[in-house]
N, C-alpha and C positions, 0 to 999 in steps of 0.2 A: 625730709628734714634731717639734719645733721647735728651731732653729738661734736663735744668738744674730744671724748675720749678716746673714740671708734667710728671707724666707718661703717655706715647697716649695709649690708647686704640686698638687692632689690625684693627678697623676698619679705623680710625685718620692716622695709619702707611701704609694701603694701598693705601687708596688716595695719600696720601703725595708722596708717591714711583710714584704712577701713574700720578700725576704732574709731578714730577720733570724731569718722562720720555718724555712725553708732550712738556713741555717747553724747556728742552735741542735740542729736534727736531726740535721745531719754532725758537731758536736762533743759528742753527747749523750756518746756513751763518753767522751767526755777529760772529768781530775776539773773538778769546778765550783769548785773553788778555785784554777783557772789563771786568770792573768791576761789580761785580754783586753787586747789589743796588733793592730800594726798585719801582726805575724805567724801570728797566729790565722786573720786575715781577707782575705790578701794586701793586693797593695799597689793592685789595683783593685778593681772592682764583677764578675763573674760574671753579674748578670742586668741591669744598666741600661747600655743604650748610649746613644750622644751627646757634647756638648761637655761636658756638667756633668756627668757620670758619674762623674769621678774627685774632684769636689768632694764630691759627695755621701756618696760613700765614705766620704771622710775624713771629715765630718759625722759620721757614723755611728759609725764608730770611735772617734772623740771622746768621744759620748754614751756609748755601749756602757762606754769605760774607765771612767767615772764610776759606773758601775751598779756593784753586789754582784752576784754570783752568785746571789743568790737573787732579787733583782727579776729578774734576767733571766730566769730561770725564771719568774718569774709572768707576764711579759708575752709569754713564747712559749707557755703556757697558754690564755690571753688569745686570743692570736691564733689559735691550733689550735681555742680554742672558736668564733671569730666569722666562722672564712674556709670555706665551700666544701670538701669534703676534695676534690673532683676539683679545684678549683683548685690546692689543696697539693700535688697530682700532678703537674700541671698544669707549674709551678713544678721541683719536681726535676728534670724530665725535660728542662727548661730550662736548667737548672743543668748538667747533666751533659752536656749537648750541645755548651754554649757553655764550659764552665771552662777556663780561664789553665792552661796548662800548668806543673806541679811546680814547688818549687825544686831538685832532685833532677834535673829531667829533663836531659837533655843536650842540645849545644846544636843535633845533628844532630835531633834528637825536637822541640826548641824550631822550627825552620827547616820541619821540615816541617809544623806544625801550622801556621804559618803562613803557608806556602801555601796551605794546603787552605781556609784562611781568605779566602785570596783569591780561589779559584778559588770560592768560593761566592758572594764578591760581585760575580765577573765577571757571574755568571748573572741580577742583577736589573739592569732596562732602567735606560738612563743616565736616565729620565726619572725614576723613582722614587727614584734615588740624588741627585739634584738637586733635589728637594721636600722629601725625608727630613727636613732639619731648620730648612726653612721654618717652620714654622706649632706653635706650642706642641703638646706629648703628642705631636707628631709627628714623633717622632728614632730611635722602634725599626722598623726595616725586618721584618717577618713574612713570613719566607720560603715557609712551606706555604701562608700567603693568597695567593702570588702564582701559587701555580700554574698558575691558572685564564687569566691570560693567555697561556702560553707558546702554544707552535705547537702543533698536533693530533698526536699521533705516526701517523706510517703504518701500518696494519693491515697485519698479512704476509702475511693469509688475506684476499687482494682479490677473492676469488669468492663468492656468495653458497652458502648449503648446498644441499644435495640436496634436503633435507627440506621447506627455505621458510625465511623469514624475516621479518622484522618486516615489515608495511607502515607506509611513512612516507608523509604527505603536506604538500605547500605550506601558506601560508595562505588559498590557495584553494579548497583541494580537491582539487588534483588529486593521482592518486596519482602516486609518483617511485620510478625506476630503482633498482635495489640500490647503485650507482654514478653521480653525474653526473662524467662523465671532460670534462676541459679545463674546466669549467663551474663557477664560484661563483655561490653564490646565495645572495644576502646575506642576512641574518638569522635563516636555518634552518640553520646550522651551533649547535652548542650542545655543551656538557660532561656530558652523560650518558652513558648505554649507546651504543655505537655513535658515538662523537663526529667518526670520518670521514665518517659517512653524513647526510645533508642532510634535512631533514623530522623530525618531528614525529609520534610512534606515536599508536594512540588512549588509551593509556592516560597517556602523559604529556600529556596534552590534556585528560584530566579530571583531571591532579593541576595542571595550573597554572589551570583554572577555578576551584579553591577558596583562587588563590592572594589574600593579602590587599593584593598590588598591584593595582590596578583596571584598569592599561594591562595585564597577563598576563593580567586575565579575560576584559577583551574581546575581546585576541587569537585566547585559546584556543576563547571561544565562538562566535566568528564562524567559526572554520574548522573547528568541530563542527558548525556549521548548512552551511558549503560542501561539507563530505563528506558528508552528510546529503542535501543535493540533489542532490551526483552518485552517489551508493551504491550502485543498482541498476546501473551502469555497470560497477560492479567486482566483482559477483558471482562472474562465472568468473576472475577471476584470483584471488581469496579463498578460504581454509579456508570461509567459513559467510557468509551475506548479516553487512552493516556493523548494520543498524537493529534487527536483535532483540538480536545481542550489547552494544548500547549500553542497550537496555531490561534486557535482565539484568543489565546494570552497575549500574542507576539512575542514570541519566545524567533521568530527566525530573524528578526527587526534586532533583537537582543545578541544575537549570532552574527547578523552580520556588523555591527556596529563593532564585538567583539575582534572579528576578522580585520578589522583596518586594523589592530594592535601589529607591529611591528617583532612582538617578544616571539620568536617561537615556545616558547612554553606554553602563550596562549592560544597564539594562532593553530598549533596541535590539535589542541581538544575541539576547538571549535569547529575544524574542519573533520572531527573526527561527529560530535553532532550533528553538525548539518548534514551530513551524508546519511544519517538514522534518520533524520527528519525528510529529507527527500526520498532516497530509496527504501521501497518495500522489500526485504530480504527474499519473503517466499515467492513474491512475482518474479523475481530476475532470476531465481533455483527454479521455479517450474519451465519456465520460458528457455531458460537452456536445456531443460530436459526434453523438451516435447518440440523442439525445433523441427526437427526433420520430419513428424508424427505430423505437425503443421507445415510444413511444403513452406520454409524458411520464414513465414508472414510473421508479422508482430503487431501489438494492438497497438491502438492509436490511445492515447491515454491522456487528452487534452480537456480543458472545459470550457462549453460553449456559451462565448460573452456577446453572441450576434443583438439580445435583445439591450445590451447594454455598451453598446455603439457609440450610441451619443452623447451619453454621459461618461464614456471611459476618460477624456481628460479633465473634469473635475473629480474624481474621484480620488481621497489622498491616500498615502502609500500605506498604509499601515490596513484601509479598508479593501483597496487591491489585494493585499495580501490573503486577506481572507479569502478573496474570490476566487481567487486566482493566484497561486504560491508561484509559479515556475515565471507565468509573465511580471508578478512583482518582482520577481527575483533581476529583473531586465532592468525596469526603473531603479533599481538600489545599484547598478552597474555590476550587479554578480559577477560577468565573467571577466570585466578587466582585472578586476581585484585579483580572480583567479589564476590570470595570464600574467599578471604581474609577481605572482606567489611563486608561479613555475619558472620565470624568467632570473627573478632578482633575489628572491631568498632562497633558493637551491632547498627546496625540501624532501625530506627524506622518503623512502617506499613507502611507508603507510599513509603519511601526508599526500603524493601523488595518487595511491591507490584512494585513497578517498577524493581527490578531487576530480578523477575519471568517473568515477563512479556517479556522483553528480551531474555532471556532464551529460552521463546515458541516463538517467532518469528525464533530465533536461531535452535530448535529442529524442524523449518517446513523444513528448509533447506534441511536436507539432511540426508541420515544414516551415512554419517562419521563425520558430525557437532553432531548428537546426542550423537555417541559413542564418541566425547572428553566430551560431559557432563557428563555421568557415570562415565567417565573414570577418574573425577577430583571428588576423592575419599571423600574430604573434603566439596566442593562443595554438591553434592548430598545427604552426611552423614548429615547435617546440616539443609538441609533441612527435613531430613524424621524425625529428632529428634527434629526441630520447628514442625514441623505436629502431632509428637506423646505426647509432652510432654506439650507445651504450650496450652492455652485456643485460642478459635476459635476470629478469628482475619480479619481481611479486604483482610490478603493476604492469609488464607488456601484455600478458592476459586481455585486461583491460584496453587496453589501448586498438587491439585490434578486434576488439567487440564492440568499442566504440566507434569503429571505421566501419564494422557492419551494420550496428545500429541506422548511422547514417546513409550508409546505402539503399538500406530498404525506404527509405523516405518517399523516395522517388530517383529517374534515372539519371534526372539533371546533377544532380546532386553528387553522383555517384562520377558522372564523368569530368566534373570539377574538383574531386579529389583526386581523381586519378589523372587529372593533366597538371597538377601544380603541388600534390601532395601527395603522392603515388608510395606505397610500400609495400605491394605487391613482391617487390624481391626480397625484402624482409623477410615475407613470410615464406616465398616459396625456402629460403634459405633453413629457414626453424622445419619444416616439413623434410626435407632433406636431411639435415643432420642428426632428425631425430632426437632431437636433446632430452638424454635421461632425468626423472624427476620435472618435466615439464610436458606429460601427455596430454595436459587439458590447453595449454597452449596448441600445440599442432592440431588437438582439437578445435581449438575453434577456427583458426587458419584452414580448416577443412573447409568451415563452412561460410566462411569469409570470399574463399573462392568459388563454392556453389552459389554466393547472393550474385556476386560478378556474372557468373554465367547463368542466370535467370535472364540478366537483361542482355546477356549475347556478350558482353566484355571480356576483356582477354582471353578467346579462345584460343587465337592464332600459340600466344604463351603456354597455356593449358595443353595441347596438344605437343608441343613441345617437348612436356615434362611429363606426357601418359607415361615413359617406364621405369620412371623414378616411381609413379601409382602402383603401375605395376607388378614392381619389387617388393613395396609393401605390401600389396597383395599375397603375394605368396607366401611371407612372414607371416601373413594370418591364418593362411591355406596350415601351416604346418602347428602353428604356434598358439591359432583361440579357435576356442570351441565353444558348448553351449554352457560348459561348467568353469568357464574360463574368469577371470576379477571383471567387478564392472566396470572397471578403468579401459581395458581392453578391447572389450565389446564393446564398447564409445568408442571409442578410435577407431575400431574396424568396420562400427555402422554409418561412422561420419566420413569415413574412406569412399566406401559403398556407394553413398550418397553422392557423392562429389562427383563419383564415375556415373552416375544414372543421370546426373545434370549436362555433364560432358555429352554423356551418348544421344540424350537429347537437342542438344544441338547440332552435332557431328557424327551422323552414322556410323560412318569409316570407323571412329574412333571407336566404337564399342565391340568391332571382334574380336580386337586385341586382348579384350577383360572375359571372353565370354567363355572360355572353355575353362577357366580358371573360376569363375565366379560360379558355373556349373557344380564341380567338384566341391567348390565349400559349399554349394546351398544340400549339395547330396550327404556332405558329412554331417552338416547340421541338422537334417531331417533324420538322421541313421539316428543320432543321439536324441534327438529329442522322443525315441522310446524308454529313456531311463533317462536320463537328466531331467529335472523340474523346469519348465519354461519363466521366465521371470519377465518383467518388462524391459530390460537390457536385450536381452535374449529375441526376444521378440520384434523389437527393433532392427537389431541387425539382420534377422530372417528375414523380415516384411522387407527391407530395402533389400537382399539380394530375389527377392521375389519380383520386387518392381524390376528389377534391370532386366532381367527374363521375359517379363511382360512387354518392357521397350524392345529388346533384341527380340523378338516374337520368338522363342525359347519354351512355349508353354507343354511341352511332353516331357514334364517332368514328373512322375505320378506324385501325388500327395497322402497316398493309404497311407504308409506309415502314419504321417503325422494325423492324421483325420482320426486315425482308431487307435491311437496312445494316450491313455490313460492321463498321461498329464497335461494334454492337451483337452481331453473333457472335463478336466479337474479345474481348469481354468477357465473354458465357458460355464462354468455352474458358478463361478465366482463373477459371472459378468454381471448383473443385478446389483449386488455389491459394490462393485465399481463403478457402475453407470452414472457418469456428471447429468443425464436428462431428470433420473431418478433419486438420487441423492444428492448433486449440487446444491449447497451454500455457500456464500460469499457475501463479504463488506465493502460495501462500495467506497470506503473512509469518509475524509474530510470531502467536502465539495470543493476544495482547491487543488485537490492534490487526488484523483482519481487511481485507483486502483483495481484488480482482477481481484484481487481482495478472498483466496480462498489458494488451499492445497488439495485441488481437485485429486478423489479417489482412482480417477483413469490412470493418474500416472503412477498407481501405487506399483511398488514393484514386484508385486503378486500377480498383476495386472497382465493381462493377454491381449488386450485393444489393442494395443500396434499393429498388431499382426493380421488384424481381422479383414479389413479392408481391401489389403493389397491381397489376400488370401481368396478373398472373394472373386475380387477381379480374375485372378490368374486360374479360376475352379470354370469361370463360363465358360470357356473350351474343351470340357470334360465333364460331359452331362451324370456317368456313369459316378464320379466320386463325389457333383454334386448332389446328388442323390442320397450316396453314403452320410453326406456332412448333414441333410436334413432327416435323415432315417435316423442316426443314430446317438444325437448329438443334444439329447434331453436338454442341458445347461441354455445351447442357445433359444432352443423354443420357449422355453419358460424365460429366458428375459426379453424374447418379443412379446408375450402375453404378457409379462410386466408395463413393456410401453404402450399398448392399447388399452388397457385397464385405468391406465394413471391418470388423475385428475389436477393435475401439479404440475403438467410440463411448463405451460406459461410461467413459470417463475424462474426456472432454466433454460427454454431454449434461444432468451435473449442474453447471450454472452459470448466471450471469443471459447471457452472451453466446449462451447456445444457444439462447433461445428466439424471436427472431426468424426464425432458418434452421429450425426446426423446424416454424412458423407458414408458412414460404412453404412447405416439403413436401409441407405437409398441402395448401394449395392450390393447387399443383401434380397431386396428386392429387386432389383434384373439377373441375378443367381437366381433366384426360383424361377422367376420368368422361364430365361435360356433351359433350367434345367427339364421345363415341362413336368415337374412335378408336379401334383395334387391332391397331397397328402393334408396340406394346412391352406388348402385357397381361401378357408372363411379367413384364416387368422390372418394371413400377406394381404388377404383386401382390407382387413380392419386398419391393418397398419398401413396402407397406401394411404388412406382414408383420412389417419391420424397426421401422418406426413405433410396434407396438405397445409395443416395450419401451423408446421412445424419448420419447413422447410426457408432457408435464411436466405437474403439477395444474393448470396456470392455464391448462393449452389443454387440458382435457376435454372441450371440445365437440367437439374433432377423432377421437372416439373412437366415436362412433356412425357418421359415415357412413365411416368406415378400416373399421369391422365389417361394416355394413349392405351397401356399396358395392364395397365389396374382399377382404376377408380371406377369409369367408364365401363367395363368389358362384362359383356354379358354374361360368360358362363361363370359366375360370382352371385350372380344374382338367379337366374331361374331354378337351378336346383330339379329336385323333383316334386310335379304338382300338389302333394298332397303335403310338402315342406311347406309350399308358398301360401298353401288355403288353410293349414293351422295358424300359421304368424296371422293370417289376416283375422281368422277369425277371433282370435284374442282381444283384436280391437273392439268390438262389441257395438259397434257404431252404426244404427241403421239397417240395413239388408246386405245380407254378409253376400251373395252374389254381383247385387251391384259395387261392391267394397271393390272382389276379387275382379273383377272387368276390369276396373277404374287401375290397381295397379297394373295386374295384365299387360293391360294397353300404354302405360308408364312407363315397362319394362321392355318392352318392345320396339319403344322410342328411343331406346339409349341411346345409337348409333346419333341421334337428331341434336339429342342434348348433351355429349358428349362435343360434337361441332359448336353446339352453339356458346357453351363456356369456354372451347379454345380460341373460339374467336373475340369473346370478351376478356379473357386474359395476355392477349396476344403481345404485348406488351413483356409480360411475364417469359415469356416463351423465346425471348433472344438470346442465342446462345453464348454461351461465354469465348469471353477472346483468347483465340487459340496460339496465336503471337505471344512473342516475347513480351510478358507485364511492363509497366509501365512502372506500377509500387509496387511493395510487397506488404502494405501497410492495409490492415483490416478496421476499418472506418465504421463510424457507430452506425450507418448507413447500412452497411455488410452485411452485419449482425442482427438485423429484425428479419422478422419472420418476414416472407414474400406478400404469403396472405394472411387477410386479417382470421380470427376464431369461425366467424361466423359468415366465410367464404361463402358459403352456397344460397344465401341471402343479396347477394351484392347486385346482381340484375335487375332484384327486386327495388333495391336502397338507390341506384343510379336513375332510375325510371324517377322517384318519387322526389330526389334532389334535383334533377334537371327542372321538374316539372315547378318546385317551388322557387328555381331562379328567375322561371321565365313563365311568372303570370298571366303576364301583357297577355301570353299567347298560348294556345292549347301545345300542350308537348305532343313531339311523333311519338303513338305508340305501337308498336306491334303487338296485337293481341297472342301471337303464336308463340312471340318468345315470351310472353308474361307464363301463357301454359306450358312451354318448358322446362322454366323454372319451377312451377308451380309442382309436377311430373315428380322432377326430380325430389327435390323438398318430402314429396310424400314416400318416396322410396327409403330416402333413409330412417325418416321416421316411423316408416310402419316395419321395415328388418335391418335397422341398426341404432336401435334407441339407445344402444350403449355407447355409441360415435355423438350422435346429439346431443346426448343428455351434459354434456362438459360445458354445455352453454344453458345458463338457467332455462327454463320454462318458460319465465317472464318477459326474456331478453328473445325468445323464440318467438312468441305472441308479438308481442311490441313490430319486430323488421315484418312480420309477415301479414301485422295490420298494415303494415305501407300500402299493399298493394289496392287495398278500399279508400285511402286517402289520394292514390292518385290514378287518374284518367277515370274521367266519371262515368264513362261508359264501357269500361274493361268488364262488368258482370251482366250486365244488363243484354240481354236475351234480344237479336234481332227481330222486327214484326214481322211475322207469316203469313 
């Protein structure tokens, strides 16, 4: 409505509307044929405050007395049709808060409504009472807006619960006290839950990611990717690890929804997140460390959806995710988005370095996850022409770790990069120039070329460039020793290594390293009487030991090292170290699989490296193998650790076990070769122990554990009056018939040694001596050969055949049921400490089978 004297302002016209809605509703009961006056409507405004409030009014009033009754009624119609009804609430509530006290009221009721009036405007800061009517529409003070700034009220209950409580963290990450006492911390204070406590929960961290401020997203997703990095830190003091509870959030749904944002501001942090949300920091640091210690293999680190096949495409994305992080990552189109980031926004080293990094989390997956990497033509392209074209950078590390990754996949793979995306000369080029300040680069280009030459590729090249190896070779010869940075001894054991791959394919090629690789392994032995061995150290030795062992080189003596002090100093640390005996590990999320531990073997006090290759190269020198078992307290005491332990099964299924497993084994054909006799009860306890321990990729160690140990007699007879105390212990009946019964058990070994290799024959195929096919350690690899309870299985096959085929009596041979039966009693009556790892009851149970099947296996022929 409009005045004759002034034009209202649209904020003047709102109010005035919302009045006049107001007031028509507080006078509805009075008749409509009262006059409207300036007594109807008092003598001010009730809902407009300011200088002009009471002009307006009177405005108001003016027009209002000109109106009928009945217009007035249509335009409060009018307005009830056109406003908001929570506004119209809105407004009352306003009304009734703020109204001018009665004409009726008294002037004691007048007096104190007008204090209280005051004491409310005490409460707004002088600075807001001093703008108030600066600036147009800016004359009503909103008290409940302002709440937000007053002071934080003090919490009365300043103890945290019994129970637990929220965890807050910085915008770094880190987690913070229930309390910072004396302590502000500027900008983690906020008006939520908890507005005394400082930090940032994870759940308000993913409602300000989706805020549509761009400075809260960033905020909130950079200190989702700093918790993310430090997580594993906070395990033990958390209900539940940080990273699976943020997967069943859908925090990566949130990430990548993020990632289509075109801002870099945004797209930073988010790629800086999701690389915390997919990579395990300590898996991809151990895994470079223990490369070569692993003969270049990598775990397969996938999850298997075979039972959920048929329902994999209704399943919708956000429950894939759960399932399965790397393959949802596929359905959300992760890597065009990625190849689109590298292509069209030019993003910067850290942006690249995180999105490689994804990538190799991605290529551990799987070979079908790898082949959509190739297969994104632009993707791949992009990268191999950042590696070939650009200057060495924070993320080519990466890149050609990522081209290894891939490689070990399989060989298909490996020879489809290298016919169409080849950067082989890159790297020989970084190996060559040596580039200062980038060792761990030619380091990995070390081993980049060892995966190639597993599977036979670019030899012809590699021999090419033996004396560019070469050169560096002798730079080591002069330049590292055992007290040398670990920087150094990495590069010189990843050198080493590269040559023992070469030699192995190309004889020829390894005289050329071999009188030089001699003198470092002799300098490195001189030293390692006063240098402390470390794991660095030890690596680099074990690899010059292997290339010796390839170049058949083995008259090299080993006293030194065998009887230096800090070489015993380190097997008495082996127990301590041992992943069979100390190994834990967190499997994480079920979508997103991990090695999930910093195995003790690789500590770098550690001597493992070296054990293995140490062992091997000692069988040709019966005389120091001797020494190593005579004198060498540390190791015997951690083989009597491994027979003793009732815990292996909870470690020997994993990829960290199969290294220690692998030196056992040769450990065990050293004593053999060496003809020693000093520990045969303790080497046969541990054959013994081996059997249930030994994993499918070391099969080969299963024939001479059988052949050599498990089986072989003189382990077993001893001297007669050894064998007729154990028997007599048993108490069982007539202790002469006892001693006959095994006697004659023992004497059959030869029979029932046959008759288990010929049941495990299977077992007994040797490994492929050709060039691999993968280099990829498959959950398959890594289980045990045989099950716990091996020397039952004769018995359990007989009793299964027998219940598949009812219809018809099972073939049985009664000689092999007493074979097993034989054996079964040998270990039970002199190695109840091998048995005893399988309950009692689970003993009883397999060896009741044999009375459940062939119902005439006990029954006495008629005479």
């Amino acid at each position: 409505m409009e005045t004759g004297k002034r034009k209202l302002s649209l904020f003047a016209q709102s109010m005035r509307a919302k009045r006049n809605i107001s007031e028509a509703e507080i006078n509805n009961s009075c008749s409509i044929n009262t006059k409207v006056n300036e007594q109807t409507f008092g003598q001010t405004s009730v809902l407009v405050n300011g200088q002009d409030k009471d002009v307006i009014h009177q405005e108001n009033v003016e027009k209002l007395s000109k109106m009928s009754p009945e217009e007035i009624l249509n335009e409060q119609q009018k307005l009830l049709a056109d406003i908001d009804p929570g506004l119209i609430e809105f407004i009352k509530s306003r009304k009734k808060n703020r109204s001018q006290p009665s004409v009726s009221e008294s002037p004691l009721e007048e007096t104190t409504a007008t204090q209280t009036t005051e004491v409310k405007m005490e409460c707004i800061p002088p600075i807001v009472s001093e703008i108030a009517n600066k600036w147009p529409h800016m004359d009503v003070i909103e008290e409940d807006k302002l709440k937000w700034i007053e002071d934080v009220k003090p919490d009365e209950n300043n103890k945290p619960s019994v129970e637990g409580y929220n965890a807050r963290f910085d915008f770094e990450g880190n987690l913070l006290a229930y309390k910072e006492e004396n302590l502000k911390i500027e900008g983690l204070y906020h008006h939520g839950e908890e507005p005394d406590r400082p930090g940032y929960t994870i759940q308000e961290l993913l409602h300000l990611s989706r805020s549509s401020v761009q400075q809260q997203r960033m905020t909130s997703i950079n200190t989702l990717a700093n918790i993310l990095h430090k997580s594993d830190t906070y395990n033990t003091f958390l209900n539940g690890p940080i990273k699976p509870q943020l997967i069943d959030n859908n925090v990566y749904l949130m990430l990548r929804f993020s990632l289509d944002d075109n801002s870099k501001p945004i797209i930073s942090p988010t790629l800086h997140a999701m690389q915390e949300l997919f990579v395990n920091y300590s898996d991809e640091l151990c895994l470079d460390r223990c490369i070569s210690m692993y003969k270049l293999k990598q775990p397969n680190l996938h999850v298997n959806m075979d039972d959920l096949k048929k329902e994999e495409k209704e399943i919708k994305d956000e429950d894939y995710v759960r399932i399965d992080l790397v393959r949802g990552s596929m359905r959300t189109d992760l890597l065009k988005r990625l190849s689109y980031i590298l292509n069209n926004l030019h993003p910067d080293s850290i942006q690249m370095t995180n999105i490689i990094k994804i990538l190799i989390r991605m290529a551990r997956h799987s070979d079908e996850i790898s082949g959509h990497i190739i297969d994104d033509e632009y993707l791949i392209k992009s990268l191999h022409a950042t590696l070939l074209t650009h200057s060495i950078d924070i993320y080519t590390v990466q890149i050609v770790k990522l081209y290894r990754i891939l490689f070990t996949r399989n060989i298909e793979i490996s020879r489809y990069l290298l016919e169409h995306f080849d950067i082989t000369c890159g790297v020989l080029g970084f190996i060559h120039n040596e580039h200062k300040g980038h060792i761990k680069l030619v380091i990995e280009c070390f081993y980049y070329l060892s995966t190639l030459c597993m599977y036979g590729l670019k030899l012809s090249e590699l021999s090419e460039y033996s004396p560019v190896l070469l050169t560096l070779l002798h730079a080591h010869f002069n330049l590292t020793g055992l007290d040398s940075s670990e920087l150094d001894m990495e590069h010189c054991a990843a050198l080493i290594y590269l040559i023992n791959v070469i030699s192995c394919q190309d004889k020829s090629t390894s005289t050329m390293f071999t009188d030089l690789i001699l003198q470092c392994t002799q300098k490195w032995l001189t030293q390692s009487l006063t240098c402390p061995l470390n794991y660095t150290s030890c690596t680099m030795l074990s690899n010059a030991l292997l290339f010796l062992i390839i170049s058949q080189q083995t008259h090299v003596s080993m006293k030194r090292l065998i009887s230096s002090d800090q070489f015993k100093q380190g097997l008495i640390r082996l127990s301590k170290y041992s992943w069979l005996l100390n190994g834990r590990f967190d499997k994480g999320h079920d979508s997103l699989p991990q090695l999930g531990s910093v195995p003790m073997i690789l500590h770098k006090d550690s001597v493992f490296p070296l054990l293995n290759n140490l062992f091997i190269f000692l069988k040709n020198n019966n005389e120091e193998a001797v020494l190593l078992f005579n004198t060498c307290d540390g190791l015997i005491e951690y083989v009597r650790n491994i027979v003793i332990s009732t815990d292996l099964s909870s470690t020997i299924n994993h990829y960290y076990a199969a290294y220690e497993i692998q030196t056992l084994g040769s450990l065990l054909e050293l004593y053999y070769e060496s003809q020693c006799s000093k520990y045969d009860s303790l080497m046969h306890s541990l054959s013994l122990t081996l059997m249930s321990v030994v994993q499918h990729q070391h099969r080969h160690l299963l024939s001479p554990l059988m052949t050599s140990f498990v089986f072989e007699e003189k382990y077993f007879l001893g001297t007669l009056s050894s064998v007729t105390s154990r028997v007599e212990q048993l108490s069982i009946g007539d202790e002469s018939r006892n001693n006959t019964i095994l006697n004659e058990a023992i004497t059959r070994l030869p029979q029932i040694k046959q008759y288990y290799l010929s049941r495990f024959r299977v077992s007994l195929l040797p490994n492929n001596r050709g060039n691999p096919t993968t280099l990829i350690v498959f959950e398959k690899d890594i289980e045990p050969l045989l099950p716990c309870d091996w020397v039952y299985l004769p018995i359990l096959e007989i009793y299964n055949s027998e219940m598949e085929h009812k219809s018809r009596p099972a073939n049985i041979d009664v000689a092999e049921i007493t074979l097993s039966l034989q054996w079964i009693l040998i270990l039970e009556t002199l190695f109840p400490q091998i048995v005893s790892k399988n309950s009692i009851t689970a003993r009883f149970c397999r060896l009741s089978c044999t009375f459940l099947a062939g119902k005439k296996v006990f029954l006495r022929q008629p005479s």
